[in-house]
DRENTOR-860174 format. One record per residue: residue number from 1; residue in three letters; y negated, x, z negated of N, C-alpha, C, O, CB in turn. Coordinates in pm, 1 decimal, decimal comma. Glycine has a CB too. Example, Ala and Ser with C-alpha at 12.3 -4.5 7.8 and 13.67 -1.06 7.14 Angstrom:
# DRENTOR-860174
+------+------+----------+----------+----------+----------+----------+----------+----------+----------+----------+----------+----------+----------+----------+----------+----------+
! baro ! gufi !      n.Y !      n.X !      n.Z !     ca.Y !     ca.X !     ca.Z !      c.Y !      c.X !      c.Z !      o.Y !      o.X !      o.Z !     cb.Y !     cb.X !     cb.Z !
+------+------+----------+----------+----------+----------+----------+----------+----------+----------+----------+----------+----------+----------+----------+----------+----------+
!    1 !  ala !    569,0 !   1319,0 !   -780,0 !    450,0 !   1230,0 !   -780,0 !    330,0 !   1320,0 !   -780,0 !    331,9 !   1423,6 !   -846,5 !    447,3 !   1130,8 !   -904,6 !
!    2 !  ser !    225,0 !   1285,0 !   -708,0 !    106,0 !   1367,0 !   -714,0 !     -3,0 !   1290,0 !   -787,0 !   -113,8 !   1340,9 !   -803,9 !     59,8 !   1408,4 !   -572,5 !
+------+------+----------+----------+----------+----------+----------+----------+----------+----------+----------+----------+----------+----------+----------+----------+----------+
***
This chain:
# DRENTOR-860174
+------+------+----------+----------+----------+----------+----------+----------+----------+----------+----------+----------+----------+----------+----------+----------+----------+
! baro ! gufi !      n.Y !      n.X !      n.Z !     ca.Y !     ca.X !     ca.Z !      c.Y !      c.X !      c.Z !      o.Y !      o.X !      o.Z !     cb.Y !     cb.X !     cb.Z !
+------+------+----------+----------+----------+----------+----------+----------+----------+----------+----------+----------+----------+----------+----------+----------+----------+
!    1 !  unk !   7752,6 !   6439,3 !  17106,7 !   7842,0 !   6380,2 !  17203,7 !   7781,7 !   6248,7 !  17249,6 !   7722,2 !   6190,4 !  17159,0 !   7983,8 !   6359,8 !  17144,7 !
!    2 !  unk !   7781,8 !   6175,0 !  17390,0 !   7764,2 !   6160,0 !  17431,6 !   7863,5 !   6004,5 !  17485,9 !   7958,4 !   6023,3 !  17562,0 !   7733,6 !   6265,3 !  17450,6 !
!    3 !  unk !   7833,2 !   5871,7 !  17443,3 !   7972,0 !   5787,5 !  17479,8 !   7917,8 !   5654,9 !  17536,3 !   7807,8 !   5627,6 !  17488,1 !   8080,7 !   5754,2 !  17336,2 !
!    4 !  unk !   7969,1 !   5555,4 !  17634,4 !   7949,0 !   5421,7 !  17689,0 !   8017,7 !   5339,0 !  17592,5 !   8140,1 !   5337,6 !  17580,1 !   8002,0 !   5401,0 !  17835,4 !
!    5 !  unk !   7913,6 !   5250,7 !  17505,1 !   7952,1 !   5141,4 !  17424,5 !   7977,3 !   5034,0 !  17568,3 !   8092,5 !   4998,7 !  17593,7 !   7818,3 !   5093,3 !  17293,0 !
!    6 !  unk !   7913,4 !   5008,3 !  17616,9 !   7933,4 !   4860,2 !  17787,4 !   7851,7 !   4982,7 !  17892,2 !   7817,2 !   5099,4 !  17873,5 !   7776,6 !   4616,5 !  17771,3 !
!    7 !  unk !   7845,0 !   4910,9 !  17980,0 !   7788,0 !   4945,1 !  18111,6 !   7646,4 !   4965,1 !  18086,2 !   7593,0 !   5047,9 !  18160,0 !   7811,7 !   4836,7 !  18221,7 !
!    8 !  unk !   7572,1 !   4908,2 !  17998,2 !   7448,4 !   4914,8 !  18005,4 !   7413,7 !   4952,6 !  17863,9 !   7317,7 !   4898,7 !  17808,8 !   7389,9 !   4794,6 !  18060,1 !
!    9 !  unk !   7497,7 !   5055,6 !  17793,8 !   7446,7 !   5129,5 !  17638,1 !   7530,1 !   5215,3 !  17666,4 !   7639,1 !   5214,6 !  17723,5 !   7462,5 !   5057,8 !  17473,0 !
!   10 !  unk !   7449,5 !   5309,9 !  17607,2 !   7491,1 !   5456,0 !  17575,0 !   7456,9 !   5478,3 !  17403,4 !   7358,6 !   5437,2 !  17341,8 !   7391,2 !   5574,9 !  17684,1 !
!   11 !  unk !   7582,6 !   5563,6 !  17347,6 !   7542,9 !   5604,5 !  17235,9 !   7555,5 !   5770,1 !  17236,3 !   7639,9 !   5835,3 !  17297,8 !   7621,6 !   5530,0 !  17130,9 !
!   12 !  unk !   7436,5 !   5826,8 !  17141,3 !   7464,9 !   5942,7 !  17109,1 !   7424,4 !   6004,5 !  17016,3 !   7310,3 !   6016,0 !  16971,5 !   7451,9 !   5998,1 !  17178,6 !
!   13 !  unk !   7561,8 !   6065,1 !  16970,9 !   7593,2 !   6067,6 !  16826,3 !   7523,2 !   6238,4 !  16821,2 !   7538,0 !   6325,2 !  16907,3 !   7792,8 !   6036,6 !  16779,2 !
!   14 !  unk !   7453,6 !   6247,4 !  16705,0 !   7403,4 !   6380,5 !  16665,7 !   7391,9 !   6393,8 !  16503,2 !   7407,8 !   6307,0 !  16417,4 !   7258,3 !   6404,0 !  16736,2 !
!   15 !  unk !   7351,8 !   6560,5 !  16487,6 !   7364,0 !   6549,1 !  16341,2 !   7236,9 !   6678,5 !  16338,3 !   7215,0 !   6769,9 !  16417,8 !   7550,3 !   6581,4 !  16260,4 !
!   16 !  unk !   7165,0 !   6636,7 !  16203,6 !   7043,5 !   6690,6 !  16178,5 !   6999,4 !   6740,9 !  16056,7 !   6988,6 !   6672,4 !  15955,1 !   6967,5 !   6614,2 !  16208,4 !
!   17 !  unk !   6972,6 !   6865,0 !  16065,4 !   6970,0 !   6969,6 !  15911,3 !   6841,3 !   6951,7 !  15848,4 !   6743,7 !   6915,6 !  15914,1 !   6983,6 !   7153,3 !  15936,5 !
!   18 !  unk !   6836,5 !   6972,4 !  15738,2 !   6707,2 !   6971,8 !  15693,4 !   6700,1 !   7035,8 !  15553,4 !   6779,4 !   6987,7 !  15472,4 !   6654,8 !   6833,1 !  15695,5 !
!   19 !  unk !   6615,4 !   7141,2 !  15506,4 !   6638,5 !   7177,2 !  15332,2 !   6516,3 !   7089,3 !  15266,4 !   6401,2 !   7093,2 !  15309,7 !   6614,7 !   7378,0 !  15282,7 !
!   20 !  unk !   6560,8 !   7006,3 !  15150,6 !   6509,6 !   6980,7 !  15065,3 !   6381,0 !   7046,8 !  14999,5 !   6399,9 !   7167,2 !  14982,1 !   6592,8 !   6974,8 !  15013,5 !
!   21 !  unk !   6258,8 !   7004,7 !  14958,8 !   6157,7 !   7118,2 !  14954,9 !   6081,2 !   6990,8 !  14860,1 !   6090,3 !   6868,0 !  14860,9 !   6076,1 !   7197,4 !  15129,5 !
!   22 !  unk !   6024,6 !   7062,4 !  14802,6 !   5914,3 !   6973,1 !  14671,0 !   5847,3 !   6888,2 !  14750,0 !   5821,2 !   6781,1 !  14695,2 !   5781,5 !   7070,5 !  14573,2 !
!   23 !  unk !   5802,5 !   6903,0 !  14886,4 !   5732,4 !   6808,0 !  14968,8 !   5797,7 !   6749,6 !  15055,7 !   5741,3 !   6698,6 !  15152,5 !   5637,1 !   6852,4 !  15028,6 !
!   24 !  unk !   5938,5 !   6745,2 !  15037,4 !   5984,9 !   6674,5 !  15111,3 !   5983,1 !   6569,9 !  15008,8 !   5914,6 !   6471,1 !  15035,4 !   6099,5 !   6717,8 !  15179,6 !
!   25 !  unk !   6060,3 !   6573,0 !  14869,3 !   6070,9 !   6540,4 !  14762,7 !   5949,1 !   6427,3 !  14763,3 !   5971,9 !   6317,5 !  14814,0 !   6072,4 !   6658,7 !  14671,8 !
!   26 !  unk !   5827,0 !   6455,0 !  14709,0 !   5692,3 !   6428,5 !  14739,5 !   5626,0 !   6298,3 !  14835,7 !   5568,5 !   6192,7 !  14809,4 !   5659,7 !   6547,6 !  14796,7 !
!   27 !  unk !   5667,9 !   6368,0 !  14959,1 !   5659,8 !   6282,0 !  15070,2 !   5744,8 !   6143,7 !  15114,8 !   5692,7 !   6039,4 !  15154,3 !   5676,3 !   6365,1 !  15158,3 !
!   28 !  unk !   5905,9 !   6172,5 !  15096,7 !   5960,3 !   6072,7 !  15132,9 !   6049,6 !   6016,2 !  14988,2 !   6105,4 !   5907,7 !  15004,3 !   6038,9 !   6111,3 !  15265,9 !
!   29 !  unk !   6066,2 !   6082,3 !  14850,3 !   6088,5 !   6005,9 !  14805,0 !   6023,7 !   6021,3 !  14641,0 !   6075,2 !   6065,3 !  14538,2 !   6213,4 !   5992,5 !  14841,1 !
!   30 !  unk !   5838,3 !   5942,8 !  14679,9 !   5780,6 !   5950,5 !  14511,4 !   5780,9 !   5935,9 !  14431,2 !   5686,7 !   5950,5 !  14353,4 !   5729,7 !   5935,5 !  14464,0 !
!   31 !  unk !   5952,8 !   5877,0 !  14394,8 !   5944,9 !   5769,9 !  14292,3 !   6040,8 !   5898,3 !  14216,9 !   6071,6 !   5866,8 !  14101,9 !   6012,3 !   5578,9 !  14328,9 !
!   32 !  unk !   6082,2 !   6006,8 !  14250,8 !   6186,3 !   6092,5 !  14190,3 !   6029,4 !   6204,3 !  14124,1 !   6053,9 !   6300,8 !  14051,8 !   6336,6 !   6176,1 !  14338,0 !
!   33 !  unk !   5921,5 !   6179,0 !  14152,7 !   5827,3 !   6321,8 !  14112,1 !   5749,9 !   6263,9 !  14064,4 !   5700,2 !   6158,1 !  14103,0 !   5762,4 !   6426,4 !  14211,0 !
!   34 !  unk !   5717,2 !   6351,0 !  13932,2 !   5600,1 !   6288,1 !  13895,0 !   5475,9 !   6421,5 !  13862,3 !   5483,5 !   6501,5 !  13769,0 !   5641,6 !   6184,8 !  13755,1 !
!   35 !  unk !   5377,7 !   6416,6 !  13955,7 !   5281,8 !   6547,5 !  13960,4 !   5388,8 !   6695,2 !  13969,9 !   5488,7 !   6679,9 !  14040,3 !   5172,8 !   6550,2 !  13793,7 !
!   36 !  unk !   5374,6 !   6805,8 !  13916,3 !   5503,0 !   6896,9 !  13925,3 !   5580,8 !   6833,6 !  13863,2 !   5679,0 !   6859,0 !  13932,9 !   5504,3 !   7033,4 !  13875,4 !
!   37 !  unk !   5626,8 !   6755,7 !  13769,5 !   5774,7 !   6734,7 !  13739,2 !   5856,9 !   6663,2 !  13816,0 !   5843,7 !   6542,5 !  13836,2 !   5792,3 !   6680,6 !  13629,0 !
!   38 !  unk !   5966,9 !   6751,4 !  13873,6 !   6096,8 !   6701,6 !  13891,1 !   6214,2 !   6600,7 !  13809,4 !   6272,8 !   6646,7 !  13711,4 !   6141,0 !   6801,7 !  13902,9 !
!   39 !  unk !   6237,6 !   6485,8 !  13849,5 !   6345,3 !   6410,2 !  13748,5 !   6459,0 !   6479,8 !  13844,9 !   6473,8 !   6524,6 !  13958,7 !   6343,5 !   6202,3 !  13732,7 !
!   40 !  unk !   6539,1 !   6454,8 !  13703,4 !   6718,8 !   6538,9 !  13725,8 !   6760,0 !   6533,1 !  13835,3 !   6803,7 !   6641,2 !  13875,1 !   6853,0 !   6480,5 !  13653,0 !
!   41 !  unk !   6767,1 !   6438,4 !  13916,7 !   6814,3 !   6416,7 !  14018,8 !   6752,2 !   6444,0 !  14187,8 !   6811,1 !   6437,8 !  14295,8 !   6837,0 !   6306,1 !  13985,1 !
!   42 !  unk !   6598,2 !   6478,3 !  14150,8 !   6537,4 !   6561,0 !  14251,5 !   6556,4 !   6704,9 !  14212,3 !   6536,5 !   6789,8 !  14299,2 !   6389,2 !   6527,5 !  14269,9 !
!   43 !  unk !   6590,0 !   6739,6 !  14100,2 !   6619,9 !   6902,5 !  14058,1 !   6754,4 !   6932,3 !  14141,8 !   6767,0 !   7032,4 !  14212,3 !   6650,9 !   6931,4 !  13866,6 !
!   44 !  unk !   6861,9 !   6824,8 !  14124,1 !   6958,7 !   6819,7 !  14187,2 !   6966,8 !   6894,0 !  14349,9 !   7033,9 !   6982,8 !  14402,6 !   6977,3 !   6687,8 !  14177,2 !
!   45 !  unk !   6841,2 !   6787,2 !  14397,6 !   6845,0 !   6748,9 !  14568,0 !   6736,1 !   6913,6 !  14615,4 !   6736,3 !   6941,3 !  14735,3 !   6732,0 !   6529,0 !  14618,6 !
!   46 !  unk !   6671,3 !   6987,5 !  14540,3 !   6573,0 !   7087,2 !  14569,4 !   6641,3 !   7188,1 !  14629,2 !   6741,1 !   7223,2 !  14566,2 !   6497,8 !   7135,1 !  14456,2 !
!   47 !  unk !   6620,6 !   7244,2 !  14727,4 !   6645,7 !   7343,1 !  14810,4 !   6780,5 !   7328,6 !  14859,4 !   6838,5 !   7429,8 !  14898,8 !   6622,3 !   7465,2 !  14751,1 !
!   48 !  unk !   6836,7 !   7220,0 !  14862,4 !   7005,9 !   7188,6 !  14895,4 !   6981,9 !   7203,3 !  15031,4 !   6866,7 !   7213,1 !  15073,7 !   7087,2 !   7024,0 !  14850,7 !
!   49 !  unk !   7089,1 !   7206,2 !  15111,8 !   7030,4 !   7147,2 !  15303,1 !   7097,0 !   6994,5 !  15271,2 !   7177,3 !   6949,1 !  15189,7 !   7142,1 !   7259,5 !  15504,1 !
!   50 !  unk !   7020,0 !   6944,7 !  15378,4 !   7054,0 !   6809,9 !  15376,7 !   7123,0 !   6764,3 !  15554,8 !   7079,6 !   6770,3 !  15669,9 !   6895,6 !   6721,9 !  15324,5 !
!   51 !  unk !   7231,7 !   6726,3 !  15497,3 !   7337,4 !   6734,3 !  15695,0 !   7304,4 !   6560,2 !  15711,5 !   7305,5 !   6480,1 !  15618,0 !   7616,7 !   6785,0 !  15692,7 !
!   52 !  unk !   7284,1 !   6537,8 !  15814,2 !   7261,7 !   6327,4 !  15825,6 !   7296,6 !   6342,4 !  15984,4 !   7250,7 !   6406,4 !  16079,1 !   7034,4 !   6222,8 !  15787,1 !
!   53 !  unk !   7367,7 !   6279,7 !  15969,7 !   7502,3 !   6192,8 !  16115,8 !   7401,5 !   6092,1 !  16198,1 !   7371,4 !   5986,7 !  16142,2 !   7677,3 !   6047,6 !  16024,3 !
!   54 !  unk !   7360,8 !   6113,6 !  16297,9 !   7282,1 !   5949,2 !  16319,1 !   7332,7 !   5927,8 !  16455,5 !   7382,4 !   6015,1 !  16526,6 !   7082,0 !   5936,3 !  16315,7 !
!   55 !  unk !   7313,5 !   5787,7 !  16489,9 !   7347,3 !   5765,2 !  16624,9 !   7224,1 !   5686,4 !  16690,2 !   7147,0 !   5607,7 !  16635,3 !   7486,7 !   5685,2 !  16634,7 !
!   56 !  unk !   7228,0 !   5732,3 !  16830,1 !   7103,2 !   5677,4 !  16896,9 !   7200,8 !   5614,2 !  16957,5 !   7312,6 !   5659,3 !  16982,3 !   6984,7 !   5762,4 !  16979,1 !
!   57 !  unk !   7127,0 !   5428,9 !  17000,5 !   7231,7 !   5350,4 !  17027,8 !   7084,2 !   5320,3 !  17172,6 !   6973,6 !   5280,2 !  17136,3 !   7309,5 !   5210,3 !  16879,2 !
!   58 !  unk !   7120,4 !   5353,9 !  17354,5 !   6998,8 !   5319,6 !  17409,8 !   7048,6 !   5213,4 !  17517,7 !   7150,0 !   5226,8 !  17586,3 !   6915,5 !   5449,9 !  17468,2 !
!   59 !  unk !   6958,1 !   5102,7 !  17521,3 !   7031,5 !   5008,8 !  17620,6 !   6946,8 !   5007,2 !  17736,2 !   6824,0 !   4999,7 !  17737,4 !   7056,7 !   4857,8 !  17567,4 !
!   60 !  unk !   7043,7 !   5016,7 !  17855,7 !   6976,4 !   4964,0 !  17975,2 !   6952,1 !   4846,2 !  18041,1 !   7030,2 !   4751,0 !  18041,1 !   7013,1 !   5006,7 !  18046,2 !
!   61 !  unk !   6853,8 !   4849,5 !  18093,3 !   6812,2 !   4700,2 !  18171,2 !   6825,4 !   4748,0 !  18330,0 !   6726,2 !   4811,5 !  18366,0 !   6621,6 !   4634,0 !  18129,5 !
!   62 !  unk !   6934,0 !   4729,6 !  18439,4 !   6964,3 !   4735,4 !  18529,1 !   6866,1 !   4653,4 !  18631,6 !   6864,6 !   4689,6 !  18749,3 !   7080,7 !   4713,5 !  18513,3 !
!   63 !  unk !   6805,6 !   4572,5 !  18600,5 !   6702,7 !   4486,6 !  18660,9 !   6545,3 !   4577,2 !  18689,7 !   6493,5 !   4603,5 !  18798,2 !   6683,0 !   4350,7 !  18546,4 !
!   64 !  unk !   6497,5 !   4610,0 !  18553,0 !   6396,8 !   4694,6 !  18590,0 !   6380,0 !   4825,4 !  18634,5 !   6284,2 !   4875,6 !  18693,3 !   6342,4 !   4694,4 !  18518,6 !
!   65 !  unk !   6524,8 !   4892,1 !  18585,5 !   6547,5 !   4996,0 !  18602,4 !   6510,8 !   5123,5 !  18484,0 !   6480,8 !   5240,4 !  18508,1 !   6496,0 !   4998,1 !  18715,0 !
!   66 !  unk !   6521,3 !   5073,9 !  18386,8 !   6476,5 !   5134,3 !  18278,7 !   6527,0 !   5151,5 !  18136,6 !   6616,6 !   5067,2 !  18140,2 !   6384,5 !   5090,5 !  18271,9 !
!   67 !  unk !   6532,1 !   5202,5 !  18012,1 !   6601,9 !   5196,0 !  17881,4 !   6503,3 !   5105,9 !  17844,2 !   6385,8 !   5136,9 !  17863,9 !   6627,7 !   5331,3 !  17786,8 !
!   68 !  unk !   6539,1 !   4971,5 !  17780,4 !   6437,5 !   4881,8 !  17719,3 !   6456,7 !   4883,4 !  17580,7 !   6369,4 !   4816,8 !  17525,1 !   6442,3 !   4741,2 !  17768,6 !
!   69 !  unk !   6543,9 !   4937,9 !  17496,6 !   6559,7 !   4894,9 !  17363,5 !   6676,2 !   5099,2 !  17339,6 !   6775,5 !   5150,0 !  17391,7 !   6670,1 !   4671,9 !  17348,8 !
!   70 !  unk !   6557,0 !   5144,9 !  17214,7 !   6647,1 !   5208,8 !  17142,5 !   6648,4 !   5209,8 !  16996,4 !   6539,2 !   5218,3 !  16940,2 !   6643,6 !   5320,9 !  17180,5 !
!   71 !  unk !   6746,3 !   5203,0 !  16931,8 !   6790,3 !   5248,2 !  16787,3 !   6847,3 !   5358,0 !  16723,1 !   6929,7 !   5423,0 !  16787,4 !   6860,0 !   5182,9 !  16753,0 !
!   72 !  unk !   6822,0 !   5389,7 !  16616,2 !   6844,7 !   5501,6 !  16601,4 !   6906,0 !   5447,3 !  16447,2 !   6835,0 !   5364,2 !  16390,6 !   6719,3 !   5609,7 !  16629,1 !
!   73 !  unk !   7022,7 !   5486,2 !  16382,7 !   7071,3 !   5482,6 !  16261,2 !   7148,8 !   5629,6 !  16156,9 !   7259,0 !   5684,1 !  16150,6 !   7163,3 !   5375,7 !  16291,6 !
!   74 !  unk !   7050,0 !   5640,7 !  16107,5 !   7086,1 !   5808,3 !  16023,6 !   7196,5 !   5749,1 !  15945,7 !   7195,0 !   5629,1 !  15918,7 !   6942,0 !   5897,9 !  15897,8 !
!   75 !  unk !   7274,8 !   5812,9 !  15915,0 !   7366,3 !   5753,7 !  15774,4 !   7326,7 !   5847,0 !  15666,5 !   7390,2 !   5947,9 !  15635,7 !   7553,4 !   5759,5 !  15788,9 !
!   76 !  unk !   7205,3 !   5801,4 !  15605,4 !   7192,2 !   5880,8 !  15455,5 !   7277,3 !   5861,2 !  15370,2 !   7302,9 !   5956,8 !  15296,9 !   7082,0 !   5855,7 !  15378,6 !
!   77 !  unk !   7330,1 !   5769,1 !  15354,9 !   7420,5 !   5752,7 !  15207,1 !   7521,5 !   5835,1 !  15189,5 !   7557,6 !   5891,6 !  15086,2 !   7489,8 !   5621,1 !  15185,8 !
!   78 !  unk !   7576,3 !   5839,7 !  15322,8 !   7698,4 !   5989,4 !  15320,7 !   7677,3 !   6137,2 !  15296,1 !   7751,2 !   6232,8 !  15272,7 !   7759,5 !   6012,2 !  15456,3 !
!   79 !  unk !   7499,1 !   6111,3 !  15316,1 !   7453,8 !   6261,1 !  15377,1 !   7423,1 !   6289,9 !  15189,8 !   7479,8 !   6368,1 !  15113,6 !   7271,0 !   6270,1 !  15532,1 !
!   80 !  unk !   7318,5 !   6197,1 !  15165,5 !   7299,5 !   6226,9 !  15015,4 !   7409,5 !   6248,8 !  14919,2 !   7401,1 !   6338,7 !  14835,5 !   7231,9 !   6125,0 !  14960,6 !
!   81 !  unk !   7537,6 !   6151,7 !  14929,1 !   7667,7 !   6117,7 !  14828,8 !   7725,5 !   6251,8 !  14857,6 !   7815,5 !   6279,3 !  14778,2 !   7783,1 !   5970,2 !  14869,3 !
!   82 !  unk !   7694,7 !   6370,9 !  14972,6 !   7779,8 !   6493,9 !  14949,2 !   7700,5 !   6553,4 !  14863,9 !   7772,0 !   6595,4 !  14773,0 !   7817,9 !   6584,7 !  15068,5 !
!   83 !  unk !   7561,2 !   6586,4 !  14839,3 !   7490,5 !   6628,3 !  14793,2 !   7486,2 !   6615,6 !  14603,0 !   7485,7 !   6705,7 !  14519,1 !   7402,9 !   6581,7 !  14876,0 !
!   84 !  unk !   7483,9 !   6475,8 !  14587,9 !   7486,0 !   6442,4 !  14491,0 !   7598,0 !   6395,0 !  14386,1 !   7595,0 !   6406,3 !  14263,5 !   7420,2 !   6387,0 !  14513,8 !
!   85 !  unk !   7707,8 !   6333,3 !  14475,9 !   7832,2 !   6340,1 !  14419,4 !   7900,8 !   6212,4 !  14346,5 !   8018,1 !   6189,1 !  14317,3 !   7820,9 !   6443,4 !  14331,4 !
!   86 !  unk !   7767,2 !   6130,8 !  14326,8 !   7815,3 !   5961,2 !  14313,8 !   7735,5 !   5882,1 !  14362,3 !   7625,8 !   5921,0 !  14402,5 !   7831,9 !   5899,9 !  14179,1 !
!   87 !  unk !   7776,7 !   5744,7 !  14369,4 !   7712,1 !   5616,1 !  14440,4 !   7544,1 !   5579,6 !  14366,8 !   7441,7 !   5537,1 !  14420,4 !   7836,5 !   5465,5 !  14408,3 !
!   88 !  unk !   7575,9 !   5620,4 !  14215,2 !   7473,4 !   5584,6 !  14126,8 !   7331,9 !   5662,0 !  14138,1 !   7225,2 !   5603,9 !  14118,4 !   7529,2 !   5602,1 !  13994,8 !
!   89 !  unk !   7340,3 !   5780,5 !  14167,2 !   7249,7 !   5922,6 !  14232,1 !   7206,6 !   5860,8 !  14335,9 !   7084,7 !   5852,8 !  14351,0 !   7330,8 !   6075,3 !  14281,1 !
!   90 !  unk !   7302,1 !   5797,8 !  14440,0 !   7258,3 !   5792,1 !  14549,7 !   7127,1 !   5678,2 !  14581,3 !   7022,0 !   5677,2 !  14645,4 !   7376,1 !   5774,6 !  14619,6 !
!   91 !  unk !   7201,4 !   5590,8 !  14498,2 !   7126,7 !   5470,3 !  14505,4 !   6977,0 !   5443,3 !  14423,6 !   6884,9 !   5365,5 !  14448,6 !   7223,6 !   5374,5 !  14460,3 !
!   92 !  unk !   6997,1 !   5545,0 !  14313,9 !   6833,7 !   5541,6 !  14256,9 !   6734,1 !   5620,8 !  14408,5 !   6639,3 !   5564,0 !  14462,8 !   6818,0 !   5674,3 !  14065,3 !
!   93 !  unk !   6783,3 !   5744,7 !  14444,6 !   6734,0 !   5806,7 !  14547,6 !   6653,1 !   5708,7 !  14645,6 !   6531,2 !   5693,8 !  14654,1 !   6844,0 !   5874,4 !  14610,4 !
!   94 !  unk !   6746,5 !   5652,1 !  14710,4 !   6736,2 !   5511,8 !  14805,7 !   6663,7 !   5423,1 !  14767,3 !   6634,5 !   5357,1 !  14867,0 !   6850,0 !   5437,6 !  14826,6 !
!   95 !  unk !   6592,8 !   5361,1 !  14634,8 !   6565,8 !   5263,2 !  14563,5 !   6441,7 !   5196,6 !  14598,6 !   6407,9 !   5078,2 !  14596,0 !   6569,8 !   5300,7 !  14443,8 !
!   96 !  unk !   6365,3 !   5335,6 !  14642,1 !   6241,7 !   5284,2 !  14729,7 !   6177,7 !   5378,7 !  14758,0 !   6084,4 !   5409,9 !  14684,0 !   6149,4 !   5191,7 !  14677,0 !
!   97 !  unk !   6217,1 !   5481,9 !  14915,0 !   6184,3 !   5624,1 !  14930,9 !   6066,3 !   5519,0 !  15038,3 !   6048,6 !   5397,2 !  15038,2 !   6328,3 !   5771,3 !  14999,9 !
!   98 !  unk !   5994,2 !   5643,3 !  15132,5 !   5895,7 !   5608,4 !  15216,3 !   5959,5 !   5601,2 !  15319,7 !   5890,5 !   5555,4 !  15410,7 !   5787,6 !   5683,0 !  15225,0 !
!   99 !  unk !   6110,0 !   5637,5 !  15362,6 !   6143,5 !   5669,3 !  15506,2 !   6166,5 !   5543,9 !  15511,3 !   6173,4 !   5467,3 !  15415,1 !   6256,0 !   5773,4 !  15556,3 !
!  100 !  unk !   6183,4 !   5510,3 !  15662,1 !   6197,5 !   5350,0 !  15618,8 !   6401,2 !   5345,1 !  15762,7 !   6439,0 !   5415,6 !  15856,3 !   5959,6 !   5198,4 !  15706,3 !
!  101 !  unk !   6430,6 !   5283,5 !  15726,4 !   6570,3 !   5286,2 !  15794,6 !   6622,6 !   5129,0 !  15806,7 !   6695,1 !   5067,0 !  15728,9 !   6684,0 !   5383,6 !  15698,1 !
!  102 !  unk !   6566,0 !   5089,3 !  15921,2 !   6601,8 !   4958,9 !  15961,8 !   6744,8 !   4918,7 !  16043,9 !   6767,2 !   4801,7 !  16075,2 !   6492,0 !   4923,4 !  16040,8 !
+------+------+----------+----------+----------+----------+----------+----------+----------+----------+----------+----------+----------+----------+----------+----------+----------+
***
């Protein structure tokens, strides 16, 4: 969906699937693997789908005529906390993955 925060931003809200896979594991968060071993909580997250809410927030510049600034904000913490089921799971996960979410 599709919404006017002011005259010159648009937000749009989407949502994005993804299954869990040893290289995803691997790739974005190394601190849960160590060579093949899985810790509990990547055994947890393996082959789950993973649902993440994000919003693209894009602003216009009416002067140049152009989008000068976009953001984009996934909400992992909701997406992981269904997955995993407490704050404490969530937050080792998060603790220091590679994705980076500014």
């Amino acid at each position: 969906r599709i919404e006017h925060e002011r005259e010159d931003i648009i937000l749009a809200f989407q949502t994005g699937y993804s299954t869990i896979t040893k290289q995803t594991l691997r790739n974005g968060f190394p601190h849960l693997v160590d060579g093949d071993i899985l810790s509990p909580i990547a055994n947890k997250l393996l082959g789950r789908r993973l649902v993440v809410s994000t919003v693209g927030r894009f602003e216009w510049d009416a002067s140049v005529g152009r989008i000068v600034r976009i953001h984009y904000a996934p909400d992992l913490v909701t997406a992981l906390l269904k997955l995993l089921g407490n704050l404490e799971d969530v937050a080792c996960v998060l603790h220091d993955p590679r994705i980076i979410h500014e």
